[in-house]
C-alpha atoms as a printed R data frame, in Angstrom:
    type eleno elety resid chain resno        x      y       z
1   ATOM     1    CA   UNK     A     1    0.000  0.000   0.000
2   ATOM     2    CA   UNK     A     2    1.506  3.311  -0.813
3   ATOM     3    CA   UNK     A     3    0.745  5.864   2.026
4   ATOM     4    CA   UNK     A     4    0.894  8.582  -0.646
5   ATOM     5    CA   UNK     A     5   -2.210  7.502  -2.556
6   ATOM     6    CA   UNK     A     6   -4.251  6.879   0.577
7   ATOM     7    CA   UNK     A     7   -3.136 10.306   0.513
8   ATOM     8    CA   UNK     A     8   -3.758 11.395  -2.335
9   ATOM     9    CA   UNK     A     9   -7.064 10.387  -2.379
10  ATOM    10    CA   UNK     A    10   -8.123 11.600   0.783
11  ATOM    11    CA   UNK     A    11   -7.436 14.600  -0.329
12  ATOM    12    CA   UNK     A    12   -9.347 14.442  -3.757
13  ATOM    13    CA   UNK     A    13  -12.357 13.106  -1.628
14  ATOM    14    CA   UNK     A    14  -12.211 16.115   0.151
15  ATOM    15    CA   UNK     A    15  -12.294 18.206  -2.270
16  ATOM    16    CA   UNK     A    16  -15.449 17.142  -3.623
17  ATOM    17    CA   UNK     A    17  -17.113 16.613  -0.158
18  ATOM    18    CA   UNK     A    18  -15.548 20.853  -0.104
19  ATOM    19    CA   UNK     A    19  -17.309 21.317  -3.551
20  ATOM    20    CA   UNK     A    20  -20.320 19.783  -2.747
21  ATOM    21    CA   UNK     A    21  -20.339 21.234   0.797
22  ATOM    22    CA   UNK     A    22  -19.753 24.766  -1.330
23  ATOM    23    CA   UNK     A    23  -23.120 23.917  -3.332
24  ATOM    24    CA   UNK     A    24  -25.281 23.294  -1.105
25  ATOM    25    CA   UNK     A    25  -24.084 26.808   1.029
26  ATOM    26    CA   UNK     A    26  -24.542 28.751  -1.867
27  ATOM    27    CA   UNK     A    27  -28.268 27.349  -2.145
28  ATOM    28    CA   UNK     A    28  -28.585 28.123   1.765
29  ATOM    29    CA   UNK     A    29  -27.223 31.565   0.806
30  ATOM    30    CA   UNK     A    30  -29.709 32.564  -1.514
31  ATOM    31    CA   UNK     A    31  -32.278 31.062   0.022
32  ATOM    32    CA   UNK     A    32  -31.556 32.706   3.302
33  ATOM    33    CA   UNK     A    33  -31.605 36.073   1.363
34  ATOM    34    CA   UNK     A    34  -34.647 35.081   0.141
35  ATOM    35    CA   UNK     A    35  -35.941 34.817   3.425
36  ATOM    36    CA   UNK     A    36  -34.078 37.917   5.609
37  ATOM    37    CA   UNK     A    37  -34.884 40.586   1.858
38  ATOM    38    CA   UNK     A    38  -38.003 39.110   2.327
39  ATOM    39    CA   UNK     A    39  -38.324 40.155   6.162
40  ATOM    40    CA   UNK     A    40  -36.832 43.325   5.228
41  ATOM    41    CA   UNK     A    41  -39.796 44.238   2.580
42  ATOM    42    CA   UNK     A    42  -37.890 43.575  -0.798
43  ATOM    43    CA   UNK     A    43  -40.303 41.343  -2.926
44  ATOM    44    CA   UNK     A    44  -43.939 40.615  -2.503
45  ATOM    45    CA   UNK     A    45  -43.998 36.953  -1.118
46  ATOM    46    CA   UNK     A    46  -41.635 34.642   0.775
47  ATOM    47    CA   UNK     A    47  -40.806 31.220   1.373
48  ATOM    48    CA   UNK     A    48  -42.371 28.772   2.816
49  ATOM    49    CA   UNK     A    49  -45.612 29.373   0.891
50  ATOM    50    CA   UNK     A    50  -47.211 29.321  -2.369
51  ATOM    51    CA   UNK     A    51  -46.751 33.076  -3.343
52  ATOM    52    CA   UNK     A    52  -50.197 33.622  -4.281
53  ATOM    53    CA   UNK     A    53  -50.997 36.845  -3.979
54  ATOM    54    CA   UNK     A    54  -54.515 37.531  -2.431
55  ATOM    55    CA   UNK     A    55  -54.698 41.334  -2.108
56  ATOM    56    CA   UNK     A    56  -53.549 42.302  -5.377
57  ATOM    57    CA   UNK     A    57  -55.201 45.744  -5.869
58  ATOM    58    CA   UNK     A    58  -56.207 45.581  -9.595
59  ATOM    59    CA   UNK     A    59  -56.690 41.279 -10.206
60  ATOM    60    CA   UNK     A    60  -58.419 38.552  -7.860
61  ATOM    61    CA   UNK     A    61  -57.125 35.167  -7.412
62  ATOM    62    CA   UNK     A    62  -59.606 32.674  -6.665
63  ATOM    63    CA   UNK     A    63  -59.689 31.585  -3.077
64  ATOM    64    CA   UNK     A    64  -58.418 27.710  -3.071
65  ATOM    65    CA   UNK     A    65  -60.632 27.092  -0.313
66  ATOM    66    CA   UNK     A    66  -63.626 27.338  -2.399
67  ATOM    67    CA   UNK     A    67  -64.378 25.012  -5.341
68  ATOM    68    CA   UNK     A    68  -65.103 26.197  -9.035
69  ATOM    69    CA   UNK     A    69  -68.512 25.700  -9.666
70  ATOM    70    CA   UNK     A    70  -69.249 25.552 -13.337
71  ATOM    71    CA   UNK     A    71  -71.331 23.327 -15.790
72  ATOM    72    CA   UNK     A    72  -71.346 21.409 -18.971
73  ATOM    73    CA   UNK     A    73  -70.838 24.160 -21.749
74  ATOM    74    CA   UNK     A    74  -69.944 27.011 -19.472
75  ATOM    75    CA   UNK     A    75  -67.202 29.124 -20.957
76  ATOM    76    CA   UNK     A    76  -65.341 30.083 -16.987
77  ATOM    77    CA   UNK     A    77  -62.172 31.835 -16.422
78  ATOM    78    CA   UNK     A    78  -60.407 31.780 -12.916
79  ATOM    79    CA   UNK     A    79  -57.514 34.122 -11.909
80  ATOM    80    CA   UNK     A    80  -54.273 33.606 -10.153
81  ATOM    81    CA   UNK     A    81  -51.939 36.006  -8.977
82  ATOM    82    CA   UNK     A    82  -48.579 34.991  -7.703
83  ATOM    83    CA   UNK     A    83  -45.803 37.564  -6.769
84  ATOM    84    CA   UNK     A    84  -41.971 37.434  -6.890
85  ATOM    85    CA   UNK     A    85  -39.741 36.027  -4.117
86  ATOM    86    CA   UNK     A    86  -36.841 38.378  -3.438
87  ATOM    87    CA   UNK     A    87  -33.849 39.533  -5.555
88  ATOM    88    CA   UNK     A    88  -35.285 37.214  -7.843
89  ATOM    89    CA   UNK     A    89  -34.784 37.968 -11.663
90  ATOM    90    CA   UNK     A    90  -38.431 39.284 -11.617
91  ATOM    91    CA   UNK     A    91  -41.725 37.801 -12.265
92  ATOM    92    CA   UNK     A    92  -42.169 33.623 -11.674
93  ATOM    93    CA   UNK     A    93  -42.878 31.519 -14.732
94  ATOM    94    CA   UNK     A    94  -45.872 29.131 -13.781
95  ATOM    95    CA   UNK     A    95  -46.190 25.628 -14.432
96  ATOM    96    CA   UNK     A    96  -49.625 23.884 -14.499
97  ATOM    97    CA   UNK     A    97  -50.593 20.480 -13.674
98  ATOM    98    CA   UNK     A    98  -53.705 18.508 -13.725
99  ATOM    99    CA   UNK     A    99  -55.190 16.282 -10.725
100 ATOM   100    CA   UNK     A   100  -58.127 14.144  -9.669
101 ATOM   101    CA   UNK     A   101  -58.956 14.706  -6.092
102 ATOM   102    CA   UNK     A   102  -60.363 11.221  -5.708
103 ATOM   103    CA   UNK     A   103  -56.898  9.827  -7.189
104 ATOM   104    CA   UNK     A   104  -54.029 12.452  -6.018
105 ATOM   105    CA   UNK     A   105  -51.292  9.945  -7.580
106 ATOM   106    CA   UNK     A   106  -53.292 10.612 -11.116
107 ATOM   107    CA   UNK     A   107  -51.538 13.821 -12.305
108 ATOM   108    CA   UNK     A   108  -50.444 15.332 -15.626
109 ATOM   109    CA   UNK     A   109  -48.807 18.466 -16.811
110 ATOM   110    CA   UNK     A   110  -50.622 21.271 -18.053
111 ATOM   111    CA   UNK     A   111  -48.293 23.688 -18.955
112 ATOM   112    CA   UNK     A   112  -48.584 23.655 -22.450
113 ATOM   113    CA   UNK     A   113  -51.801 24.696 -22.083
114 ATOM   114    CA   UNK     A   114  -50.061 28.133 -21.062
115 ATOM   115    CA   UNK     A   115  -50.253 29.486 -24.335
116 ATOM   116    CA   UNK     A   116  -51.569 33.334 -23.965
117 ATOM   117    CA   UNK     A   117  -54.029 32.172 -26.916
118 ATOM   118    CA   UNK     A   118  -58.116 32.598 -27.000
119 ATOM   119    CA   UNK     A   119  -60.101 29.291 -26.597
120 ATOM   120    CA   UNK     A   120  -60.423 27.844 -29.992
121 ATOM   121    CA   UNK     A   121  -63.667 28.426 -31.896
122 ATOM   122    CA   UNK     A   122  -63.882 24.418 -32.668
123 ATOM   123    CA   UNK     A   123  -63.163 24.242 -28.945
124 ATOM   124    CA   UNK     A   124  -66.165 26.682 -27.882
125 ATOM   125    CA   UNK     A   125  -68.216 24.693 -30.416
126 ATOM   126    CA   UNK     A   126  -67.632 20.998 -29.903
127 ATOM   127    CA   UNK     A   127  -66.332 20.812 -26.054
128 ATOM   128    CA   UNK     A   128  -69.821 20.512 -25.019
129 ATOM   129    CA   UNK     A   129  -71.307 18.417 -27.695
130 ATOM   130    CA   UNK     A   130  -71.630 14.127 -27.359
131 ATOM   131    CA   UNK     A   131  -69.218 12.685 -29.626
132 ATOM   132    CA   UNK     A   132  -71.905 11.711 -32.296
133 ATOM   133    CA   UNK     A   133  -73.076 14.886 -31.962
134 ATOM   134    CA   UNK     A   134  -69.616 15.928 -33.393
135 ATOM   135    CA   UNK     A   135  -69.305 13.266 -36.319
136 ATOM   136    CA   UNK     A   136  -72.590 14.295 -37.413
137 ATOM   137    CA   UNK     A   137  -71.158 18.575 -37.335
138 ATOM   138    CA   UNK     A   138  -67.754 17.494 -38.840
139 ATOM   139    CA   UNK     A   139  -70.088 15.185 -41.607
140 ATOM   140    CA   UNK     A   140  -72.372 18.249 -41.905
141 ATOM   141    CA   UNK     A   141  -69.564 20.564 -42.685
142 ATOM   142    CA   UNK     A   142  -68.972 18.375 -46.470
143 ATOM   143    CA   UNK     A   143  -66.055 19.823 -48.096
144 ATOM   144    CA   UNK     A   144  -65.562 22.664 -46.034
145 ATOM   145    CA   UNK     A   145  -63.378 20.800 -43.182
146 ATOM   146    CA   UNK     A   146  -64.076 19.534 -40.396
147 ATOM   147    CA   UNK     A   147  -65.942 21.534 -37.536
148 ATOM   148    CA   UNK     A   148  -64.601 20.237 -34.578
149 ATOM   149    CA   UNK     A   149  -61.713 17.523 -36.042
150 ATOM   150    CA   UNK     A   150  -60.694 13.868 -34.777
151 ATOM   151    CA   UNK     A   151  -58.498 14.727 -31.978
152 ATOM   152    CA   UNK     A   152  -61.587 16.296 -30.172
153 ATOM   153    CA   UNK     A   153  -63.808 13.934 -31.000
154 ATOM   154    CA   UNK     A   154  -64.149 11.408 -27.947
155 ATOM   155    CA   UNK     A   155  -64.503 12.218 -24.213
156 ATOM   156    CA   UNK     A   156  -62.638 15.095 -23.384
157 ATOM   157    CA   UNK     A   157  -61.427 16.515 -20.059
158 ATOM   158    CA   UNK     A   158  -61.829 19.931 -18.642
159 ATOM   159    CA   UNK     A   159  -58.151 20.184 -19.498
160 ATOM   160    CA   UNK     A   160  -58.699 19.611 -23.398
161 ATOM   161    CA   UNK     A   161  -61.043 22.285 -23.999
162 ATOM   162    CA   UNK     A   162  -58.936 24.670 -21.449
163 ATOM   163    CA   UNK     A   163  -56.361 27.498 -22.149
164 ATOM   164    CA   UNK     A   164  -53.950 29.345 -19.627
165 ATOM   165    CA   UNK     A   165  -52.698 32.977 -20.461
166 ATOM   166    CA   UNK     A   166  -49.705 34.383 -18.289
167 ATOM   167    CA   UNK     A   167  -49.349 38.293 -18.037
168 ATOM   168    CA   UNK     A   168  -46.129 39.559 -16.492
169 ATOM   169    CA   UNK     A   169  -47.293 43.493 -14.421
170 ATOM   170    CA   UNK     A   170  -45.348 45.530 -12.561
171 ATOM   171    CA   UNK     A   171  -43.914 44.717  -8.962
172 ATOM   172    CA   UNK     A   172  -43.045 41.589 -10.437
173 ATOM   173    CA   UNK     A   173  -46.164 40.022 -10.557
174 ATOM   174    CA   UNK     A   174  -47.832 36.911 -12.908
175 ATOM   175    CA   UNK     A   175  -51.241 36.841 -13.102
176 ATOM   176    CA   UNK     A   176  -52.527 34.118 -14.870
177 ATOM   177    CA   UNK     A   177  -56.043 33.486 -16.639
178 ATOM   178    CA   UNK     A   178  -57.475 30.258 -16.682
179 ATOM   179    CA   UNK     A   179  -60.119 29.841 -19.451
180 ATOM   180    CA   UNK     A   180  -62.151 26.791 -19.900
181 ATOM   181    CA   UNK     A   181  -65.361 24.406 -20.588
182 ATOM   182    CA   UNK     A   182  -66.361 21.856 -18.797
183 ATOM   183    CA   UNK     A   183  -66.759 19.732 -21.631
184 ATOM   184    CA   UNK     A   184  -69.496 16.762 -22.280
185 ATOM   185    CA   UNK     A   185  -69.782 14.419 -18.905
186 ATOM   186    CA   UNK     A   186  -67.508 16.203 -17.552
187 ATOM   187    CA   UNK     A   187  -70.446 16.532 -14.469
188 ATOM   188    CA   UNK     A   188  -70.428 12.741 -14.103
189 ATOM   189    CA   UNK     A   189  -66.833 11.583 -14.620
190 ATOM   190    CA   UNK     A   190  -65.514 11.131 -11.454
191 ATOM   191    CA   UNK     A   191  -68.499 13.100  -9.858
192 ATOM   192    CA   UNK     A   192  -67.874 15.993 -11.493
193 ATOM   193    CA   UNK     A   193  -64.350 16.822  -9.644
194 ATOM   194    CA   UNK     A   194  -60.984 17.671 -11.243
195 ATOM   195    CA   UNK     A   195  -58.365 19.641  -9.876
196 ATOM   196    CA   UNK     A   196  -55.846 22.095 -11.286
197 ATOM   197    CA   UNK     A   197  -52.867 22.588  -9.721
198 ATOM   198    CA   UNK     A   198  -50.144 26.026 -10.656
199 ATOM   199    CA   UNK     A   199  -46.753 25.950  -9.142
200 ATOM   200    CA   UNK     A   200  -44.162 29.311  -9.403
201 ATOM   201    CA   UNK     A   201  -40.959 28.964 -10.351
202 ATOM   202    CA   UNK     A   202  -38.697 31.774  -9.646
203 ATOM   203    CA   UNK     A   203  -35.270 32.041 -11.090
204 ATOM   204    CA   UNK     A   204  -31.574 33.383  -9.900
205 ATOM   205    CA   UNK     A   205  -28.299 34.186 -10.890
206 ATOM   206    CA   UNK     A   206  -26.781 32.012  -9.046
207 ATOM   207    CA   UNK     A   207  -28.420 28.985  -8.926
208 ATOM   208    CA   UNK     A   208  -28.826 26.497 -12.328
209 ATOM   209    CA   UNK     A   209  -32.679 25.261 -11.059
210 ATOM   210    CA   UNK     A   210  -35.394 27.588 -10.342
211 ATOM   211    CA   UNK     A   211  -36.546 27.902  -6.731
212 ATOM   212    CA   UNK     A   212  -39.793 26.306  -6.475
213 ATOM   213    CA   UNK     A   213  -43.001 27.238  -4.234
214 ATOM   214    CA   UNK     A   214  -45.584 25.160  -2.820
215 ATOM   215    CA   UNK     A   215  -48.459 24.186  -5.555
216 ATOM   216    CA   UNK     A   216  -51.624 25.987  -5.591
217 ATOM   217    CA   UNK     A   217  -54.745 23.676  -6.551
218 ATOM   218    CA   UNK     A   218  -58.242 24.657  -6.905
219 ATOM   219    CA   UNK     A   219  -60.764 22.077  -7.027
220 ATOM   220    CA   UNK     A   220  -63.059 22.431  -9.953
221 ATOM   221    CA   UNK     A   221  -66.445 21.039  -9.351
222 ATOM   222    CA   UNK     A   222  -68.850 20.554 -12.578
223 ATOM   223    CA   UNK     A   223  -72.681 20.486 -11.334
224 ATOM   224    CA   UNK     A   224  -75.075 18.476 -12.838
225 ATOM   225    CA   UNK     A   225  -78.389 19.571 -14.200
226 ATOM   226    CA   UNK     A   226  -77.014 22.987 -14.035
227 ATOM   227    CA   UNK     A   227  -76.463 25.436 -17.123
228 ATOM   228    CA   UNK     A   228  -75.395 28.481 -17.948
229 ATOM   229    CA   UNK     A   229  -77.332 31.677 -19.165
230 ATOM   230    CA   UNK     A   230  -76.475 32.561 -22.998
231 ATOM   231    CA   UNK     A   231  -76.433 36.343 -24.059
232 ATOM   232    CA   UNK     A   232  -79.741 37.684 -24.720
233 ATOM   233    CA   UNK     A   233  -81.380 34.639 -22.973
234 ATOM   234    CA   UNK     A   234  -84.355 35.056 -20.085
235 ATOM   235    CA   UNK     A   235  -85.086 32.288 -17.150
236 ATOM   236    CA   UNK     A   236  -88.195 31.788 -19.769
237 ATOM   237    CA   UNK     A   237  -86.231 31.437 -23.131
238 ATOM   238    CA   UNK     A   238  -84.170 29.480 -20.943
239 ATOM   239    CA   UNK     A   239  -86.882 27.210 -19.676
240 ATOM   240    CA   UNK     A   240  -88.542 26.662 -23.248
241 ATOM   241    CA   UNK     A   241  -84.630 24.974 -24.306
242 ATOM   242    CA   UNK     A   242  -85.066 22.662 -21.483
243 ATOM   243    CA   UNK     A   243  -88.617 21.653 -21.635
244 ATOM   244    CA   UNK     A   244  -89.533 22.846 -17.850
245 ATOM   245    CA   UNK     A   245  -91.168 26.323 -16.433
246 ATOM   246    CA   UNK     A   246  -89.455 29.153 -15.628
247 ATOM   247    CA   UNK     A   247  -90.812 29.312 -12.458
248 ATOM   248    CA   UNK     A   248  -89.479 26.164 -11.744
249 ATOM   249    CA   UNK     A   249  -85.880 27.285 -12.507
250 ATOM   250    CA   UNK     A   250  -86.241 30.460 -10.493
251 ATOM   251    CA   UNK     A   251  -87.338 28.345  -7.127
252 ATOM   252    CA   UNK     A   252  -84.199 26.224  -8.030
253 ATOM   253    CA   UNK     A   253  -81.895 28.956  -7.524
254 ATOM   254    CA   UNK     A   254  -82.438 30.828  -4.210
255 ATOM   255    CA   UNK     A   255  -79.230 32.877  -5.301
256 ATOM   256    CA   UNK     A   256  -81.267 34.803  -7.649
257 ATOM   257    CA   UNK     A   257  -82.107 38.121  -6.339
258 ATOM   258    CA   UNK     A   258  -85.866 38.934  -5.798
259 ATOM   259    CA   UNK     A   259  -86.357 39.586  -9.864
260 ATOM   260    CA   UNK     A   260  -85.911 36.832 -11.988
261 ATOM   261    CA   UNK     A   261  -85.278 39.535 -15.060
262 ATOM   262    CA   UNK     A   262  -81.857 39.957 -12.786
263 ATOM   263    CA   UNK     A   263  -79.395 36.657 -14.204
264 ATOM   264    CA   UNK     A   264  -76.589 37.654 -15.986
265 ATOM   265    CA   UNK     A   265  -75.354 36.537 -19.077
266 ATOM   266    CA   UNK     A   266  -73.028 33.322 -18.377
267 ATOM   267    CA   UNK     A   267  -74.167 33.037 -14.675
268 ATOM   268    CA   UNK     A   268  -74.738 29.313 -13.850
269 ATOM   269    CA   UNK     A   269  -78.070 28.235 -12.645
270 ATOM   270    CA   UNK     A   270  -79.197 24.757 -11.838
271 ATOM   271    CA   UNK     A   271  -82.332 23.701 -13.767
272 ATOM   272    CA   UNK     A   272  -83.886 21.560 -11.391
273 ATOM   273    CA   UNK     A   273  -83.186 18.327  -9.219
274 ATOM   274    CA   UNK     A   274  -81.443 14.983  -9.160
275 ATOM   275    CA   UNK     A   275  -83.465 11.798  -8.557
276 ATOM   276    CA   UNK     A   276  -81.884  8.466  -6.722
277 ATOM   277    CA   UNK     A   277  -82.899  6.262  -9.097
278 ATOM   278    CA   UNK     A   278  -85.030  3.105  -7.074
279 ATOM   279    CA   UNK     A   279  -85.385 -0.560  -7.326
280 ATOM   280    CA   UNK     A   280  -87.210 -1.664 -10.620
281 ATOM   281    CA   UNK     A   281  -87.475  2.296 -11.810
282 ATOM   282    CA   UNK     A   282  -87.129  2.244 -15.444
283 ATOM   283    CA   UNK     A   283  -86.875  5.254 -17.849
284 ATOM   284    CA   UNK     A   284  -90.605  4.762 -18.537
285 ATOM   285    CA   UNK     A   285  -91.258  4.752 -14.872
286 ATOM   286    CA   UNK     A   286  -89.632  8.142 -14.482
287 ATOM   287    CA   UNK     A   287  -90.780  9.826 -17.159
288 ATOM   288    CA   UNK     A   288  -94.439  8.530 -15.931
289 ATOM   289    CA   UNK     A   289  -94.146  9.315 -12.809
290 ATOM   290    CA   UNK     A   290  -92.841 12.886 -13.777
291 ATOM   291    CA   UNK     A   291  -95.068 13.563 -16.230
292 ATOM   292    CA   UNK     A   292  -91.623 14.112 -18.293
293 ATOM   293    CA   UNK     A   293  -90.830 11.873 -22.231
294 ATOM   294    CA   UNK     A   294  -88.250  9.428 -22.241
295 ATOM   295    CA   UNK     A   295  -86.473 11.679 -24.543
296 ATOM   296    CA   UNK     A   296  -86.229 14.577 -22.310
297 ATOM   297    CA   UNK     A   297  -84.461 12.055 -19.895
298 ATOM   298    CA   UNK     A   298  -82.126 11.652 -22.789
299 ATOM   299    CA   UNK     A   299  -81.144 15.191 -22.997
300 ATOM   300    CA   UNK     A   300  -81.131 16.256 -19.230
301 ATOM   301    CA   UNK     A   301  -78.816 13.226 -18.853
302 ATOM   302    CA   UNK     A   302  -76.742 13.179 -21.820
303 ATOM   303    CA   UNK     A   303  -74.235 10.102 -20.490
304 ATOM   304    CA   UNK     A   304  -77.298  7.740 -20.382
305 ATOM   305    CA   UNK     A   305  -77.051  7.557 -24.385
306 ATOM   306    CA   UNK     A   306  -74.074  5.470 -23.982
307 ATOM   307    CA   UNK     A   307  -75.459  3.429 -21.370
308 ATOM   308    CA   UNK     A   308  -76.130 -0.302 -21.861
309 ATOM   309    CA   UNK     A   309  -79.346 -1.136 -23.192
310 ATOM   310    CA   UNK     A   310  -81.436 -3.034 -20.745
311 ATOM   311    CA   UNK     A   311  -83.439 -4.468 -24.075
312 ATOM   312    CA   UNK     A   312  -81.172 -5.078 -26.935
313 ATOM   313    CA   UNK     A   313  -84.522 -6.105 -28.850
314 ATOM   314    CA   UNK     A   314  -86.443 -3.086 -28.113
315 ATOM   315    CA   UNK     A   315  -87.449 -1.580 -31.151
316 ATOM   316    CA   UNK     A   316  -86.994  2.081 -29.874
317 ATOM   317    CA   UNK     A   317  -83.338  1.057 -28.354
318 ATOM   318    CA   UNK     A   318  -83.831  3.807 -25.646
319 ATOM   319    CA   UNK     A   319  -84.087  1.138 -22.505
320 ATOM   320    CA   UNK     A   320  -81.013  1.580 -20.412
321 ATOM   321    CA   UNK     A   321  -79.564  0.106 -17.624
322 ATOM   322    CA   UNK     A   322  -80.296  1.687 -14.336
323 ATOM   323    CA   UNK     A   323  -78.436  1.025 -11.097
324 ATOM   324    CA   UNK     A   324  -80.148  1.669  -7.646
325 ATOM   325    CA   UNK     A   325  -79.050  4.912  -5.829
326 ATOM   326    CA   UNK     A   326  -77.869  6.931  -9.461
327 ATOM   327    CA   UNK     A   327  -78.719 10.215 -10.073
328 ATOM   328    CA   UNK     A   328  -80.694 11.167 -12.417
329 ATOM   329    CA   UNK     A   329  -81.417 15.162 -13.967
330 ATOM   330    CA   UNK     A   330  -85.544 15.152 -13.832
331 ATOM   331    CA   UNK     A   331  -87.255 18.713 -14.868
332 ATOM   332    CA   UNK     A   332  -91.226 17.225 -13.410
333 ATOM   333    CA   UNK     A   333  -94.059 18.489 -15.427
334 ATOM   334    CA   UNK     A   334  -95.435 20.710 -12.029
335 ATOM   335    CA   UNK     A   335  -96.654 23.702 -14.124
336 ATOM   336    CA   UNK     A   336  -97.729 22.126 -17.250
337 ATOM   337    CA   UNK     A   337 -100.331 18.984 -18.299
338 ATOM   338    CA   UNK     A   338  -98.599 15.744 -17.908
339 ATOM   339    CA   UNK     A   339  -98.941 12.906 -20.399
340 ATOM   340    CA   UNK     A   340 -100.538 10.784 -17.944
341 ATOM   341    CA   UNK     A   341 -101.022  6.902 -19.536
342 ATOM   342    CA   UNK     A   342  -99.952  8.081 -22.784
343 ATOM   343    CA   UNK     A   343  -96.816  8.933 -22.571
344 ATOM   344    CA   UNK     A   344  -94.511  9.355 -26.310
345 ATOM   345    CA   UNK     A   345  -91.503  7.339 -26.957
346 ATOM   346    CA   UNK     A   346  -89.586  8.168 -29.997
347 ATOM   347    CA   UNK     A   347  -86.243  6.904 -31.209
348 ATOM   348    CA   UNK     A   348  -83.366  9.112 -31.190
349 ATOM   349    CA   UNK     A   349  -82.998  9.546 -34.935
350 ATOM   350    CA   UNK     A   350  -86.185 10.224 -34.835
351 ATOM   351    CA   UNK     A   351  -85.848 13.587 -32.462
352 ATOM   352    CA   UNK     A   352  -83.989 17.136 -33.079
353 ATOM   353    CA   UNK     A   353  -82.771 19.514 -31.046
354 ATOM   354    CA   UNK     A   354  -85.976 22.187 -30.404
355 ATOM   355    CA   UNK     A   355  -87.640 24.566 -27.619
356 ATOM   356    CA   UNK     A   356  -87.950 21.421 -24.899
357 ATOM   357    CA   UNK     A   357  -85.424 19.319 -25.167
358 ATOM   358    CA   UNK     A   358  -86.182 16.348 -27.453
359 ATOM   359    CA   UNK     A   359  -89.611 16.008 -27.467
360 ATOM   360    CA   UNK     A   360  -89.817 17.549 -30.883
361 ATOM   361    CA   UNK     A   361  -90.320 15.065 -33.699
362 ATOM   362    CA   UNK     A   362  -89.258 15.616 -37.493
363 ATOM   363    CA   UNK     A   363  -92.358 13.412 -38.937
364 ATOM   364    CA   UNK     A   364  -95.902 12.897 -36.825
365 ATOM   365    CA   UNK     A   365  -96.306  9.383 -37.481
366 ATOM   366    CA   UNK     A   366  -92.867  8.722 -36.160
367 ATOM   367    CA   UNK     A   367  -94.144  8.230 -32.405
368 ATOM   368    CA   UNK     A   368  -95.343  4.995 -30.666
369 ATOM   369    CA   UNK     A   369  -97.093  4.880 -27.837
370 ATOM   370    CA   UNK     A   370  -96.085  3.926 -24.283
């Protein structure tokens, strides 16, 4: 053994411990600068934290605490504003990342969708619609191209029909926008909940990585038999779409103030209420005992039209399979005639979209009898 080596490389050893040692001070450094510019009043948020700013004096950000209501359709945009650590190179850039609350370890990132673009118009078109729906606009639109295009197509997530715009304002702020549509059963895939999550990352001279913060998520909660009012429209015009009473939407929403001439354009009101679905209830049984069509059913409760069929032999293929306890969207016929013993069935194809849901029908002898 040659005492030199052992030497030799003691000393080499440390020397990196000394360079790694050196490292990992200068990261103390600036953090601890962070932290004492911080307490001295340089910057406008410090460490440990998420740097959200929740007094800014000219932009909001949206109180984590409280979920995101919205609804199938809705066009929503929630604000964030996170500030700058100290002696930082100025504002954060923010990375976004998506979550389901009932599945934390479920998580993708978002920040492409931090683009500073507009929503799509195929986007603000198609989100919203069923996926046949959408083959039959894209097959409608012949040789002029596609309406909404294959990639939209199938189920989508809130996060496919969303866009994120950052804005950089003085005092070394980033506010950003979050624009979005809760898109076609979005209010029944995995209840309704999804969760977006925005991180800052603030960068310095001295360091190769960006200094993160603690993530900010907002839980985004997409209510069923809910919708949202379009410009120009009245609780009435509103009511006529959906086949109910406007009276009946106005008791629904107690948030309404004492006129119900008062709802704002894109406010979110919730047409009416769910039903537990009970042993041996069928979609007949329902729509009986609500006075409602089968077809209405249909179009409060979008999903069910690519439920099982109960009957495969049915000649109207609109039986479904119904399991005890799930929750139906039922408008009941309180304010106008019911259909008592007679109640319509007609097939889908059969059915367009008019004032009341489904319940229109394109030829009179197309209906059969219940």
């Amino acid at each position: 053994h040659d005492p030199s080596r052992r030497a030799g490389n003691g000393e080499r050893a440390g020397a990196m411990r000394g360079a790694g040692m050196g490292s990992k001070w200068a990261l103390f450094a600036v953090l601890s600068l962070v932290q004492l510019a911080a307490a001295a009043g340089v910057g406008t948020c410090a460490l440990p934290g998420d740097c959200v700013i929740k007094n800014h004096p000219t932009e909001k950000s949206w109180d984590n605490g409280v979920a995101f209501l919205t609804a199938v359709g809705c066009e929503k945009k929630l604000t964030v504003v996170f500030g700058s650590l100290a002696n930082s190179t100025g504002a954060p850039t923010v990375t976004v990342e998506s979550r389901i609350p009932s599945d934390p370890q479920t998580t993708a990132d978002q920040t492409s969708l931090v683009t500073g673009m507009a929503l799509a118009e195929r986007l603000v078109t198609c989100c919203a619609q069923h996926p046949i729906d959408k083959e039959e606009l894209d097959a409608s639109a012949g040789d002029g191209g596609a309406v909404c295009g294959s990639d939209i197509i199938g189920e989508l997530s809130n996060f496919d029909c969303m866009t994120i715009k950052q804005t950089n304002v003085a005092g070394g702020y980033a506010v950003m926008e979050v624009t979005f549509i809760a898109p076609y059963k979005a209010d029944v895939s995995f209840d309704g909940k999804s969760e977006i999550c925005l991180r800052a990352a603030h960068f310095y001279p001295a360091l190769v990585d960006p200094v993160l913060t603690e993530q900010y998520c907002i839980d985004i909660q997409v209510q069923r038999c809910s919708a949202c009012v379009q410009e120009g429209e009245s609780l009435n015009s509103m009511a006529k779409v959906y086949g109910t009473h406007w009276s009946q939407i106005y008791s629904a929403n107690m948030e309404i103030a004492s006129s119900p001439d008062s709802i704002l354009s894109n406010q979110m009101v919730r047409l009416g209420p769910l039903y537990a679905v009970r042993e041996d209830d069928t979609l007949i049984s329902i729509a009986l005992k609500f006075g409602v069509t089968v077809n209405q059913l249909f179009y409060w409760n979008q999903h069910l039209r690519d439920a099982k069929d109960s009957n495969p032999d049915s000649p109207n293929a609109m039986s479904r399979d119904l399991a005890q306890g799930q929750l139906l969207c039922v408008l009941p016929k309180t304010c106008q005639n019911t259909f008592g013993a007679k109640q319509p069935v007609y097939l889908q194809s059969e059915v367009e979209r008019t004032e009341g849901g489904w319940f229109g029908i394109k030829q009179q002898t197309a209906g059969r009898a219940a």
